[in-house]
C-alpha positions as CSV (number, residue, x, y, z in Angstrom):
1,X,84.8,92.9,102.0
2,X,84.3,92.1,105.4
3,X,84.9,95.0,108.3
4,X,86.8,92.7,110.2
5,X,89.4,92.1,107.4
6,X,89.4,96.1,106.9
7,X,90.3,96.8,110.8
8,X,93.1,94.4,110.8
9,X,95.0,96.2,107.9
10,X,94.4,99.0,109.5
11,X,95.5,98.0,113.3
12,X,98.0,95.4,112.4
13,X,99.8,96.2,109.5
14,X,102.6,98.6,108.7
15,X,101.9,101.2,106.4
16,X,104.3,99.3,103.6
17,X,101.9,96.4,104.2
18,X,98.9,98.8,104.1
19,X,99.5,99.7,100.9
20,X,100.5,96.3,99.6
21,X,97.1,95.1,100.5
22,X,95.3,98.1,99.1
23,X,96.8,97.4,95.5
24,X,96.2,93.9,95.1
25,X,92.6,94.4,96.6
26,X,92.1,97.3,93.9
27,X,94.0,95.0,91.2
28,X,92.3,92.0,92.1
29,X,88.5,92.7,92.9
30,X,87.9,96.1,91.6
31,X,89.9,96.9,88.1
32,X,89.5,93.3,87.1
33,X,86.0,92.5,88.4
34,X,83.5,91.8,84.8
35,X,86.0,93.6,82.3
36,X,84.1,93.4,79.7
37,X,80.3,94.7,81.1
38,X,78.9,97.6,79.2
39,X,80.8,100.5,80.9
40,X,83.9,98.9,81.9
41,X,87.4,99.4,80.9
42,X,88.8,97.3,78.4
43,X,91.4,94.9,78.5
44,X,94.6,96.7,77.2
45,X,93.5,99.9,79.9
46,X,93.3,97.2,82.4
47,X,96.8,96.1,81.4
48,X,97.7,99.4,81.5
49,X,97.1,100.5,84.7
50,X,97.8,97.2,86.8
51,X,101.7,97.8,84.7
52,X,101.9,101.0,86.3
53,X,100.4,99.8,89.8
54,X,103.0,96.6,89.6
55,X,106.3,98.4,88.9
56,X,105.8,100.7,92.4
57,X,106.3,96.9,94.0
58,X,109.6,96.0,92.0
59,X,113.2,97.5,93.4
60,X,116.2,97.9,91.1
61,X,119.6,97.8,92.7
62,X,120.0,101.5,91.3
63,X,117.4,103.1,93.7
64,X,119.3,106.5,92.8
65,X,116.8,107.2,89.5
66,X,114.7,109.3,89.7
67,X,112.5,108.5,86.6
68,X,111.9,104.4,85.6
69,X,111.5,103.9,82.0
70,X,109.2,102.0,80.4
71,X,110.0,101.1,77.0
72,X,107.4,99.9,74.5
73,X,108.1,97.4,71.7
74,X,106.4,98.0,69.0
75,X,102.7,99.6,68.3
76,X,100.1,98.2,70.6
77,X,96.4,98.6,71.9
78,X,98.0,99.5,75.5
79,X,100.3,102.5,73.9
80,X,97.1,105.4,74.2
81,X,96.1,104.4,77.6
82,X,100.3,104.1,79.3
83,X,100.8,107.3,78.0
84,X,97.3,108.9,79.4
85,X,98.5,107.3,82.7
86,X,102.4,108.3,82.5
87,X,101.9,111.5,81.9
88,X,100.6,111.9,85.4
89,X,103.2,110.1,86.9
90,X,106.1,111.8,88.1
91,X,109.0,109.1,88.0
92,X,107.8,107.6,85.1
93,X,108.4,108.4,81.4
94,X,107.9,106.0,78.4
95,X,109.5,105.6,75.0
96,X,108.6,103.5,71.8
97,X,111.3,101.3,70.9
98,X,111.6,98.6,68.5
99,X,113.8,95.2,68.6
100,X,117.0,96.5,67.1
101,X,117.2,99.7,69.4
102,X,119.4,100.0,72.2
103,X,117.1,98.7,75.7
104,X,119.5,99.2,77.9
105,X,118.1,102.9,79.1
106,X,115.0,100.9,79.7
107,X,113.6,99.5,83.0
108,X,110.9,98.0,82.1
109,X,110.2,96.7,78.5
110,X,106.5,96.0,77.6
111,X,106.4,93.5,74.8
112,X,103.0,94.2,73.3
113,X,100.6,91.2,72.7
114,X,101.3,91.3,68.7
115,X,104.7,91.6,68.5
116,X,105.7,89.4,66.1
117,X,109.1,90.0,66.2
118,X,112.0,87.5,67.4
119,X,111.2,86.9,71.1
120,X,113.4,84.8,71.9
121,X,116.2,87.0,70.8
122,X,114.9,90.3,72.3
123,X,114.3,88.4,75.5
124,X,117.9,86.9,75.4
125,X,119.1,90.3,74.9
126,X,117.3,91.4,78.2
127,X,118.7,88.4,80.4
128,X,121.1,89.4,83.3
129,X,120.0,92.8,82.9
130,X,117.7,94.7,86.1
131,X,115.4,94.9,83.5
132,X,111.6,93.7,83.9
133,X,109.9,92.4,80.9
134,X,106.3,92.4,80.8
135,X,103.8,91.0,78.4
136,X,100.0,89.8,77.9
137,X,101.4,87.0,75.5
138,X,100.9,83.7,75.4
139,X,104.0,81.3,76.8
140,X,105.6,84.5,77.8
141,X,107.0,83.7,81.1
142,X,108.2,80.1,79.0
143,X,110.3,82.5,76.3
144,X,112.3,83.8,79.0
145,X,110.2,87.0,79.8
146,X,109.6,88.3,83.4
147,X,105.9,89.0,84.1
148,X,103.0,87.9,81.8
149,X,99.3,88.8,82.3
150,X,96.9,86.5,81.7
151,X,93.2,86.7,81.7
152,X,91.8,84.3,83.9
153,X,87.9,84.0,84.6
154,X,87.9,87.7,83.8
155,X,89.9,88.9,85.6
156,X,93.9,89.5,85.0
157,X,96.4,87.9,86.5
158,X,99.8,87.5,86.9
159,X,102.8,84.7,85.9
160,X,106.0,85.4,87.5
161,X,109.2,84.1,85.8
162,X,111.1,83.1,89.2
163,X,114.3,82.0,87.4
164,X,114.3,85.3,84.9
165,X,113.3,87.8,88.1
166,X,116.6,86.0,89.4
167,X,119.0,86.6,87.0
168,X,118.0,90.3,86.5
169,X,118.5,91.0,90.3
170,X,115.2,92.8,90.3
171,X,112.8,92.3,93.4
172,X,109.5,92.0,93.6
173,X,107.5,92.6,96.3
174,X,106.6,89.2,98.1
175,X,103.0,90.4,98.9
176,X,102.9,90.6,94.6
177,X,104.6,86.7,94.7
178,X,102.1,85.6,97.0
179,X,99.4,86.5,94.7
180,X,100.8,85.8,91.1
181,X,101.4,82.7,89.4
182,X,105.0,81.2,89.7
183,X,106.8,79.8,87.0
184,X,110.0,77.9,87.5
């Protein structure tokens, strides 16, 4: 990275910006950079800790909380390492849920990349509600769900539900938009 680009983040930008930058530099080039070379973290780790990184850029009309709640439906490969990563995290707890629980204590929902369950339903469920749904899934984002991840040229990325983000009334940071995938 170029010593130029560095001393006009650090000159230019606010501090909000600062750190805007920082993350998608670290998500982008860094964490996602060859995941799969001997020594590197796997996918689902990957997942793990760009979910954590991305909800710090999302506002909820309720900025009273003091903890966000990440939900997890069903058993999956990204379970071990959220919770080696929450536990470290001061405003963050998790919980394992399954379809038919109440989601409405959740702020976040992570649909895991096997759920097999009825997504369309769940997702239905979720509409209207400041809640963000994430997923690695394929057609995610077309199902109704908020964020998807996608591996692209090894590295992940992100597809943004425009019209979903919308309807929840959750914000994401336009530094994130700028960045991600957009799907109308």
């Amino acid at each position: 990275m170029g010593t130029k680009f560095i001393k006009y983040i650090i000159n230019k930008l606010s501090l909000k910006h600062q750190m805007v930058c920082l993350f998608v530099i670290f998500n982008y080039f860094i964490l996602t950079n060859n995941i799969w070379a001997s020594g590197q973290k796997s996918y689902h780790q990957l997942q793990a800790e760009i979910l954590v990184n991305f909800i710090k850029y999302v506002e909820w009309n309720d900025r009273n909380i003091s903890k966000r709640r990440i939900c997890i439906i069903e058993d999956d490969p990204i379970f071990t390492y959220l919770v080696n990563i929450i536990k470290n995290e001061k405003n963050l707890e998790y919980i394992v849920k399954y379809e038919n629980d109440y989601l409405d204590e959740c702020h976040i929902v992570y649909v895991g990349d096997n759920y097999e369950g009825y997504l369309n339903r769940l997702l239905s469920r979720l509409k209207h509600k400041p809640i963000l749904s994430i997923s690695g899934q394929k057609n995610f984002v077309e199902f109704g769900g908020i964020v998807q991840f996608l591996l692209r040229n090894n590295r992940v990325e992100f597809i943004i539900n425009d019209r979903q983000m919308k309807l929840s009334t959750l914000k994401i940071h336009s530094s994130i938009l700028e960045h991600s995938d957009i799907h109308k």
